[in-house]
DRENZAGU-972828 format. One line per field, with one value per residue: residue in one letter; residue number from 0; x, y, z of N, C-alpha, C, O in turn; chain. Coordinates in steps of 0.02 Angstrom, whole numbers, plus 32768, in hexadecimal, padded with zeros to 4 digits. Example, Ala and Ser with C-alpha at 12.3 -4.5 7.8 and 13.67 -1.06 7.14 Angstrom:
! residues 2
type = [a  s]
seq = [0  1]
n_xx = [8294  8282]
n_yy = [7EE4  7F90]
n_zz = [8186  8162]
ca_xx = [8267  82AC]
ca_yy = [7F1F  7FCB]
ca_zz = [8186  8165]
c_xx = [8294  8285]
c_yy = [7F5B  8002]
c_zz = [8186  818A]
o_xx = [82C8  829E]
o_yy = [7F5A  8039]
o_zz = [81A7  8192]
mol = [A  A]
***
This chain:
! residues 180
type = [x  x  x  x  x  x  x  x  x  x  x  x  x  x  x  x  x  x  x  x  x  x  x  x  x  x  x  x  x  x  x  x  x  x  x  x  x  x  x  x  x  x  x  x  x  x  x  x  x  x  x  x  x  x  x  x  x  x  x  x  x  x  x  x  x  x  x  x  x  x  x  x  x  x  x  x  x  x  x  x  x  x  x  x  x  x  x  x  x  x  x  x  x  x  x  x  x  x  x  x  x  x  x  x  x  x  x  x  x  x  x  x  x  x  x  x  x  x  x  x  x  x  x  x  x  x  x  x  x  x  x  x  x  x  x  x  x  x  x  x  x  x  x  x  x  x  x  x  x  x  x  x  x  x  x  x  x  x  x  x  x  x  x  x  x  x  x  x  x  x  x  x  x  x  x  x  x  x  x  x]
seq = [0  1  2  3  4  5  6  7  8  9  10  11  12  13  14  15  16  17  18  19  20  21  22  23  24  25  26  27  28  29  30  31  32  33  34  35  36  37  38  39  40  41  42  43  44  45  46  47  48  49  50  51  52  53  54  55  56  57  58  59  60  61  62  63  64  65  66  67  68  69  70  71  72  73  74  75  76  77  78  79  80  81  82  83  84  85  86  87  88  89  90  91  92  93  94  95  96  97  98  99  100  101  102  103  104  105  106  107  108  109  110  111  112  113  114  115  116  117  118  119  120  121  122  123  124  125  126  127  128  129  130  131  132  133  134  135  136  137  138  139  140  141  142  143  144  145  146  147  148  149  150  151  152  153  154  155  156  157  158  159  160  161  162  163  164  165  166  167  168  169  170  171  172  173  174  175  176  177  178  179]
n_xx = [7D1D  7CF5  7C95  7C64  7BF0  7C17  7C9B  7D2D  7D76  7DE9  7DFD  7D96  7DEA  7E5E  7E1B  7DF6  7E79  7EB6  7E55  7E6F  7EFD  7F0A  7EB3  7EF9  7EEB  7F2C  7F6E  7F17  7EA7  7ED6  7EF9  7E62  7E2C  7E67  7E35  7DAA  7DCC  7DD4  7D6B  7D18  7D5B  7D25  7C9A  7C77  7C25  7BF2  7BE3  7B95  7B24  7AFF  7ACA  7A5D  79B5  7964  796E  792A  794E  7955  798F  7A03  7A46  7A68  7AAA  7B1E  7B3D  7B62  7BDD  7C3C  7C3C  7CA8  7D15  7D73  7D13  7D4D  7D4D  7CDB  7C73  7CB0  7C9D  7C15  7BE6  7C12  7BBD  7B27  7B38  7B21  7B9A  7BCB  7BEA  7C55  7CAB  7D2F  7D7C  7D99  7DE0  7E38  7E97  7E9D  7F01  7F64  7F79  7FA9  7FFF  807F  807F  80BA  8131  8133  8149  8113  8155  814E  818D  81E7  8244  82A6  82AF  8280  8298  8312  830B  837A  8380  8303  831B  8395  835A  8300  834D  8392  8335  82F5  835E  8374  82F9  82D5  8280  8224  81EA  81E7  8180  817D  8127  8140  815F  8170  81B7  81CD  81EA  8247  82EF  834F  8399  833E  828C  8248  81B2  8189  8139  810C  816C  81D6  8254  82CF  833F  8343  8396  8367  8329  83AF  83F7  8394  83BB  8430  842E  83FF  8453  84D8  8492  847B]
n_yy = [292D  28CB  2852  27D4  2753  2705  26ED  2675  261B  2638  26BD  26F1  26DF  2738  27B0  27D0  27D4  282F  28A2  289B  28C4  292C  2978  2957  28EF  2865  27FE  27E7  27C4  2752  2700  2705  26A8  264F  2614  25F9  2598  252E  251A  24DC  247F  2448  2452  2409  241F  248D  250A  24C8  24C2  253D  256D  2514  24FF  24CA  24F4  2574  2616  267F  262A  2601  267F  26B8  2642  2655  26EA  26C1  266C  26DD  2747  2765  2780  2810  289B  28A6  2816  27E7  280B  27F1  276D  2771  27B4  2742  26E0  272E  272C  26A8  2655  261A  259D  2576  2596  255F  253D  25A5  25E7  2582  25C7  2630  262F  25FA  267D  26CA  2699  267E  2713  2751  270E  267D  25C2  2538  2493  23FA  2380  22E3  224E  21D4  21B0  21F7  22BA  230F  238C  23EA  23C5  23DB  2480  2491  2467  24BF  254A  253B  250E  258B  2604  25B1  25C4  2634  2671  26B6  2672  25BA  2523  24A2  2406  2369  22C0  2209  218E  20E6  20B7  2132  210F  2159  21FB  228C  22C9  234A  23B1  243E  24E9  24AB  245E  23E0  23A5  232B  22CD  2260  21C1  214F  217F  21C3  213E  20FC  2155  214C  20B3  20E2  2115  20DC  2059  2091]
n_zz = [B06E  AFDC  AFA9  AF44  AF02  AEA0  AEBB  AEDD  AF68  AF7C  AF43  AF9A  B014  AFE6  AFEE  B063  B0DD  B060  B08C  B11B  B121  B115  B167  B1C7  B21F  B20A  B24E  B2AF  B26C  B242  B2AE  B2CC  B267  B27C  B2E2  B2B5  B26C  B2E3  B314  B2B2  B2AD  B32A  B30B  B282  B1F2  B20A  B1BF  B151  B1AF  B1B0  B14B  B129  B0F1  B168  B1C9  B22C  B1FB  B248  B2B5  B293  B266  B2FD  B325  B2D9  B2F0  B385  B365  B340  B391  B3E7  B386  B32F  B2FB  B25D  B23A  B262  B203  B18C  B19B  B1A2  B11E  B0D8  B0FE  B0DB  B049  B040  B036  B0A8  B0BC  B086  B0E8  B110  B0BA  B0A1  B0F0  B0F4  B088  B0A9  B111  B0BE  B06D  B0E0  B114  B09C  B095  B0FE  B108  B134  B137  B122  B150  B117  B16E  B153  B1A5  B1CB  B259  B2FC  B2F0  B35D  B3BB  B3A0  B332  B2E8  B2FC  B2BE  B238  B226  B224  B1A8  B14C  B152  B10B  B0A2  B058  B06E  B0D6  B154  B1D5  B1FA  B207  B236  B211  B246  B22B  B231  B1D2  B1C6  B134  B0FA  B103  B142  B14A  B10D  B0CE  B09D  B077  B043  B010  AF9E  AF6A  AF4D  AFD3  AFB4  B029  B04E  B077  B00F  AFA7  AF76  AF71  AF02  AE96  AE8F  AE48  ADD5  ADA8  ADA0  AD43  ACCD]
ca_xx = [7D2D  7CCB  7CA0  7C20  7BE3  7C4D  7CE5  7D4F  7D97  7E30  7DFB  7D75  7E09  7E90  7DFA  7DEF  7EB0  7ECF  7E41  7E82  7F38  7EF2  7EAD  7F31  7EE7  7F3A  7F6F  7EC7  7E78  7EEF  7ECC  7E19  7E28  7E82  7DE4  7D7B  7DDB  7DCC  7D24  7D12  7D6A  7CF0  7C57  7C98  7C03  7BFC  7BDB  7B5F  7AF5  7AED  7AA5  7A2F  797E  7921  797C  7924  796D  7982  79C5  7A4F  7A61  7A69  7AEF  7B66  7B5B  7B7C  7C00  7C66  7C3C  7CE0  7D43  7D89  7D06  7D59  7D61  7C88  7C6D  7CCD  7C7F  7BC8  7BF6  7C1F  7B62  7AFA  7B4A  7B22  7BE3  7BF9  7BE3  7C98  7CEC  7D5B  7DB4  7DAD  7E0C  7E81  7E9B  7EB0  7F41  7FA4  7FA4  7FD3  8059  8091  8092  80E8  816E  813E  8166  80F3  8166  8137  81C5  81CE  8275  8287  82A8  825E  82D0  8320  82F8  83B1  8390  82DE  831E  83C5  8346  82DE  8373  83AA  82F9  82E8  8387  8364  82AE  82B2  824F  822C  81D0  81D3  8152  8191  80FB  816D  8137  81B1  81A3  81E9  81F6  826F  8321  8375  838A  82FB  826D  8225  818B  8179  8136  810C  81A3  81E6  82A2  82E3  837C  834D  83B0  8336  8331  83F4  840F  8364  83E6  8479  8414  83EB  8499  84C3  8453  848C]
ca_yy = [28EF  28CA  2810  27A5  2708  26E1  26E4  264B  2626  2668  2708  270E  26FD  2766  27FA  27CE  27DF  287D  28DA  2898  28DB  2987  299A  294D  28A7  2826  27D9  27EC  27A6  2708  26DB  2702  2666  2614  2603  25E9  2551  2514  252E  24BD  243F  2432  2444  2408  2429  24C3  2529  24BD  24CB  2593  257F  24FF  2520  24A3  251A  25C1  265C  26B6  2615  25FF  26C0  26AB  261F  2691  2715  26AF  2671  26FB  2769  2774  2790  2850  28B8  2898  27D6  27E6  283C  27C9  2736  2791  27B7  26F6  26C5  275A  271B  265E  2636  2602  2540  2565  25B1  252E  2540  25F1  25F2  255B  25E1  267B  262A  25FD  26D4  26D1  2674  26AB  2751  274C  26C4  2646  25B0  24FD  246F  23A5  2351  2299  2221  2185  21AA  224C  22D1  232A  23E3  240B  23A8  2405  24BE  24AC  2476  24EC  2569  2523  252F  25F0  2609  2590  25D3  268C  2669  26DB  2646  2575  2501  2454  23CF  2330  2278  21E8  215F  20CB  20BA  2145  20E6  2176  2235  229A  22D3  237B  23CC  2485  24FD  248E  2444  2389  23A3  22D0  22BA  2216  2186  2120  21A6  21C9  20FB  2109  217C  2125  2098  20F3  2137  2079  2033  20B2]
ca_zz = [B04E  AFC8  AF9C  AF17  AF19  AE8B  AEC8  AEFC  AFA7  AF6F  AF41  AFD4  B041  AFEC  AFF5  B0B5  B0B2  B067  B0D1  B164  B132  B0FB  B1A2  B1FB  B23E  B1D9  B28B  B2D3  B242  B235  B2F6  B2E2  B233  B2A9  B31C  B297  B26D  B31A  B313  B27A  B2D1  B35A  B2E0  B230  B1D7  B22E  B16D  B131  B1C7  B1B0  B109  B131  B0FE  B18C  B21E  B21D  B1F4  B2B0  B2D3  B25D  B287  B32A  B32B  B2A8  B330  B3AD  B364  B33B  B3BB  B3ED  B343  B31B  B2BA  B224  B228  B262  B1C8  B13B  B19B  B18D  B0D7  B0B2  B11A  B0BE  B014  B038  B037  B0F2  B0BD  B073  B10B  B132  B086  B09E  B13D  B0EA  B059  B0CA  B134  B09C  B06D  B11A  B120  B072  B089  B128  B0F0  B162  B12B  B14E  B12C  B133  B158  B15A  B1B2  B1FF  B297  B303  B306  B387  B3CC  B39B  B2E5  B2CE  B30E  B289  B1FC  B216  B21F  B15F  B128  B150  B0EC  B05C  B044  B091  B123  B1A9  B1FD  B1DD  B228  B216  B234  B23E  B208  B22A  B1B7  B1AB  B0E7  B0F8  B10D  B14C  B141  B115  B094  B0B0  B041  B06A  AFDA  AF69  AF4E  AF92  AFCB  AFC7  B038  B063  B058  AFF0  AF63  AF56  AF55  AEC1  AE6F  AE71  AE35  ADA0  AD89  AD98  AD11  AC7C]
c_xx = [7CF4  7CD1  7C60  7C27  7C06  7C89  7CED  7D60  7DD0  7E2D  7DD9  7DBF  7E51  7E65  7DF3  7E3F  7EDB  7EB2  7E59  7ED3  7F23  7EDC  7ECD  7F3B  7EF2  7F48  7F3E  7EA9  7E99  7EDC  7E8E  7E08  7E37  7E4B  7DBA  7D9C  7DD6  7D82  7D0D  7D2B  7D3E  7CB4  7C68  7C5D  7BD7  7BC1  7B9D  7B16  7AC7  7AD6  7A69  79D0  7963  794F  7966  794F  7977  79A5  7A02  7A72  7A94  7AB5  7B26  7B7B  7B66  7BC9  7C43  7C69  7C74  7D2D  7D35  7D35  7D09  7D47  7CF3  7C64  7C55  7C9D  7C36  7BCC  7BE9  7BC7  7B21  7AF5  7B25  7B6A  7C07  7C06  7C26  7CC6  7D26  7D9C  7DC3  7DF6  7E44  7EB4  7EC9  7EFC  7F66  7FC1  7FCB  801B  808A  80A5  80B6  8120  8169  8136  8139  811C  8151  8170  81D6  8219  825C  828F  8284  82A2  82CB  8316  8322  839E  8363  82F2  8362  838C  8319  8304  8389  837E  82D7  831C  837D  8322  82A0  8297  824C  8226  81CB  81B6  815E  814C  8137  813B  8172  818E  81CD  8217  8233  82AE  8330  8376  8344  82DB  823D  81EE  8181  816A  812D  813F  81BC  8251  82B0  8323  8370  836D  83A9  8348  8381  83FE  83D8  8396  842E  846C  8416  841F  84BE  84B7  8479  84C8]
c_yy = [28DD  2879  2805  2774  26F0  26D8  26A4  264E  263F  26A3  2728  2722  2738  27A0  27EF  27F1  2828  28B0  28CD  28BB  293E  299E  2986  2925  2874  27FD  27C8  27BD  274E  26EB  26D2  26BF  2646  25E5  25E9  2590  251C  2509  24F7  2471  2419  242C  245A  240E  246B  24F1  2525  24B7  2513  258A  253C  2511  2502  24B3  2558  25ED  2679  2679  25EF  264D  26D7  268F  265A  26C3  270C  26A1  268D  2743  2792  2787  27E4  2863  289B  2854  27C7  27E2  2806  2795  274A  277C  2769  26DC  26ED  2734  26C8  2645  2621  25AC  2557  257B  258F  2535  257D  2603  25B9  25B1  262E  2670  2619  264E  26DD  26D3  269D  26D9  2766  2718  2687  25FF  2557  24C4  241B  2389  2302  2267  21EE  2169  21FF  2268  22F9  2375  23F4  23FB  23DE  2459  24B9  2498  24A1  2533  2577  2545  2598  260B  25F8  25B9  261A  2695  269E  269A  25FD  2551  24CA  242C  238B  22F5  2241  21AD  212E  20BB  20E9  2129  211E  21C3  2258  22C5  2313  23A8  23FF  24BB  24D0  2470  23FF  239A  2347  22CB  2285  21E2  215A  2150  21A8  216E  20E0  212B  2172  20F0  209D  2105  20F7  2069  2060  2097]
c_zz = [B01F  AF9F  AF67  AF1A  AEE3  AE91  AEF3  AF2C  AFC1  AF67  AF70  B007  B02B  AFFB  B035  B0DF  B0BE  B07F  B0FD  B166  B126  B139  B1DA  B220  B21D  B221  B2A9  B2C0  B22D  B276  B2F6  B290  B250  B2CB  B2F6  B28B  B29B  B328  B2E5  B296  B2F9  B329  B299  B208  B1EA  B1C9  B157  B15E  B1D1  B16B  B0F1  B146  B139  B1DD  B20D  B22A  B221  B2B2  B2D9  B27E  B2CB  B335  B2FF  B2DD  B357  B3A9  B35C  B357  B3BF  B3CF  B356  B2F2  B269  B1F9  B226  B234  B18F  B152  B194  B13F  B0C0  B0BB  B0EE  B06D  B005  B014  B06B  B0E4  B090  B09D  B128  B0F0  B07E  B0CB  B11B  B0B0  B07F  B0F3  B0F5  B07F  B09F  B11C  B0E1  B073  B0D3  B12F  B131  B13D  B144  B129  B14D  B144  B194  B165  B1DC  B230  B2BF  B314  B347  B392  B3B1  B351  B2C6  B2C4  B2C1  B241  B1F6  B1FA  B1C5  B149  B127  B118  B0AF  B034  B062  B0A1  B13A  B1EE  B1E2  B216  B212  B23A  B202  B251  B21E  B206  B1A1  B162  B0E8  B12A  B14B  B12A  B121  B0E2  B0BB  B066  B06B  B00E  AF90  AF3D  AF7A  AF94  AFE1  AFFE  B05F  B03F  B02D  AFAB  AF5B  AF41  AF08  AE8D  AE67  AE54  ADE8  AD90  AD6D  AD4C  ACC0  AC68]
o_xx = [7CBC  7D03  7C32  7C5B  7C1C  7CAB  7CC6  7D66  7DE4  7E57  7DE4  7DCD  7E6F  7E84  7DDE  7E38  7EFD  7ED0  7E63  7EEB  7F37  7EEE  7EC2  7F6D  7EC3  7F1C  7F3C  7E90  7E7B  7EB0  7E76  7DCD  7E1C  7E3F  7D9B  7D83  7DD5  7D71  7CDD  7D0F  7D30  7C9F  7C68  7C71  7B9D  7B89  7B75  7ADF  7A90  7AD3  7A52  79B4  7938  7951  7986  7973  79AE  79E2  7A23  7AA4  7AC9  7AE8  7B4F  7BB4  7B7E  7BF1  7C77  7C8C  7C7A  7D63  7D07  7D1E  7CDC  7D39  7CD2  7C34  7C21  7C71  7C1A  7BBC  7BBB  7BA0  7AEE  7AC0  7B13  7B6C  7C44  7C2B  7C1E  7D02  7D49  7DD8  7DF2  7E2A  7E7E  7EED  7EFC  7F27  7F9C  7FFC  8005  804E  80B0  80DC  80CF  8133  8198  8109  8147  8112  8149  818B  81D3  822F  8229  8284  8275  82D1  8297  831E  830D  83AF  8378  82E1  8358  8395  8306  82EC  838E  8382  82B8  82FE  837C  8323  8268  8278  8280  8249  81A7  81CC  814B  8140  814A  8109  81AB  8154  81F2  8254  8263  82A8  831C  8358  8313  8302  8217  8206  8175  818D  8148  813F  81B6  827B  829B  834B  8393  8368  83D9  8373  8391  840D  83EF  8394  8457  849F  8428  841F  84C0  84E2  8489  84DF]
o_yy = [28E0  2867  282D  275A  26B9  26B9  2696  2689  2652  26C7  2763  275A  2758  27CD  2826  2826  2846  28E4  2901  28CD  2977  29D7  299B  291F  2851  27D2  278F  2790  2720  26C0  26A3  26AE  260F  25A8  25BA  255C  24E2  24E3  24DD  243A  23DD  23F2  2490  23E6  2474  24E7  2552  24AB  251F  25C3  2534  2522  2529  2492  2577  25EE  2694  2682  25D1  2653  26F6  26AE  2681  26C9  273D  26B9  266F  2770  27CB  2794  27FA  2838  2884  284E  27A9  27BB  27F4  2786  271E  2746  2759  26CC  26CD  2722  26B3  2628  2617  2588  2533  257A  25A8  2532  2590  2623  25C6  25C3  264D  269B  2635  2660  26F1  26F5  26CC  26E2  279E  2701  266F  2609  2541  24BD  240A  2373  22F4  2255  21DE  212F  2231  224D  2305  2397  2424  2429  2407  2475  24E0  24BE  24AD  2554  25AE  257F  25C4  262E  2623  25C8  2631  26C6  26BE  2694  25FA  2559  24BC  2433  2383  22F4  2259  219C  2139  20B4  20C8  2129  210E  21CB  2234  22EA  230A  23B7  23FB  24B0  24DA  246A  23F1  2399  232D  22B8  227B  21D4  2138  213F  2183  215F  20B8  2113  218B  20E2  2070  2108  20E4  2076  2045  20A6]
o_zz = [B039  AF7F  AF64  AF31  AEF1  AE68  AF21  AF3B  AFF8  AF82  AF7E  B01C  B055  B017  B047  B0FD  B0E8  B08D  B11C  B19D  B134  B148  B213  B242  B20E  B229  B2C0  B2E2  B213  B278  B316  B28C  B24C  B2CC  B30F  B29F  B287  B355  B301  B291  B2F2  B325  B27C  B1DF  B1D6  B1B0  B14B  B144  B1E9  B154  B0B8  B17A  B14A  B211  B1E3  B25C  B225  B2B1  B303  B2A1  B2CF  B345  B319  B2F3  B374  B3D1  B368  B340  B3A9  B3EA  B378  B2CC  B246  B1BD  B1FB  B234  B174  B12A  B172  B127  B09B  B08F  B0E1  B055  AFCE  AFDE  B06E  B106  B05E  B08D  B155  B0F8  B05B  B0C3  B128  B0BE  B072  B0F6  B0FA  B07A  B09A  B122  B0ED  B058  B0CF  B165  B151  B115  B17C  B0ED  B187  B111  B1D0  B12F  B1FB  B241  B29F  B331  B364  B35F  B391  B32C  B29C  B291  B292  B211  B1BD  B1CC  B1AA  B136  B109  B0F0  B082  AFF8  B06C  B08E  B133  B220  B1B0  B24F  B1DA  B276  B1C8  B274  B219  B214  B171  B15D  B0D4  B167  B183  B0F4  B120  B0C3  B0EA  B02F  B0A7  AFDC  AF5A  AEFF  AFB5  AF67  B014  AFD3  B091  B003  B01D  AF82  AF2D  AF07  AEDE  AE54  AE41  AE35  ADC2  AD53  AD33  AD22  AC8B  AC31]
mol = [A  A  A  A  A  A  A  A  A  A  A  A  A  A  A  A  A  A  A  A  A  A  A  A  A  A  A  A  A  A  A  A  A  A  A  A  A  A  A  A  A  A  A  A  A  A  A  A  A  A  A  A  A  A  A  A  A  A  A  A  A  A  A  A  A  A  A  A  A  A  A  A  A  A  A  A  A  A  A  A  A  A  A  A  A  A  A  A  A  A  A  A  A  A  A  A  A  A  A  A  A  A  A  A  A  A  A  A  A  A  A  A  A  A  A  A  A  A  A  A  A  A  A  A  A  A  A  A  A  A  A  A  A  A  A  A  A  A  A  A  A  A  A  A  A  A  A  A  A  A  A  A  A  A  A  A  A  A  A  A  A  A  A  A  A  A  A  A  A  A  A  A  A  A  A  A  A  A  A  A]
***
């Protein structure tokens, strides 16, 4: 894998990525971002404490190898790579960056979607069903929102796109149909 310090978080992680599919741990290597994210959680400044001059050098070291002890080879490595470089104070956007190839390139599918009441196991499992279909899923991950403001039926953003089928927007649009 071969990386420079100029490269973006986007390109750090698609080169993380496509070594990991070349040697066959793209699974490996998404569980072992996974962790890292978890990791980040617990100590959110996690990054900028590995590239802090007023902690010596073993024991910045130290912590890095502690913490990823338990990662693949592969995943040890890239995260070395990012610490050697002075690019670990961005691993948090790395790892946001690396799960969207993820997902991407395995069609999975993260959608927001926002009604105004919570739905039902039977409501979530058929829209998710749609959404594989509509959008050529393999996999959809609904994180659901209920929000008042929405009257009725429901507003989903997935891919960068907002689908409306709330009540509020179609009566906005008859409004406007209205009015001319």
């Amino acid at each position: 894998m071969k990386l420079n310090r100029n490269m973006n978080n986007r390109q750090l992680a698609d080169a993380f990525y496509q070594d990991s599919k070349e040697k066959g741990t793209v699974d490996v290597a998404f569980d072992n971002m996974m962790d890292v994210r978890q990791v980040l959680e617990t100590i959110p400044n996690l990054g900028t404490i590995l590239v802090d001059p007023r902690l010596e050098k073993y024991k910045r070291d130290h912590l890095l190898t502690d913490l990823i002890k338990h990662f693949d080879i592969n995943t040890q490595s890239f995260l070395h790579m990012l610490y050697d470089y002075h690019l670990i104070s961005d691993i948090r956007d790395v790892v946001n960056e690396f799960e969207k190839i993820y997902d991407y390139k395995n069609r999975t599918v993260v959608a927001k979607v926002t009604t105004a009441v919570q739905l039902t196991d039977r409501q979530e499992e058929r829209l998710i069903n749609v959404m594989k279909q509509k959008l050529d899923a393999k996999k959809v991950l609904l994180h659901t929102n209920v929000d008042e403001h929405v009257l009725g039926g429901v507003v989903i953003e997935a891919e960068s796109q907002v689908y409306d089928g709330s009540i509020r927007s179609n009566l906005e649009a008859l409004e406007k149909q209205l009015i001319r």
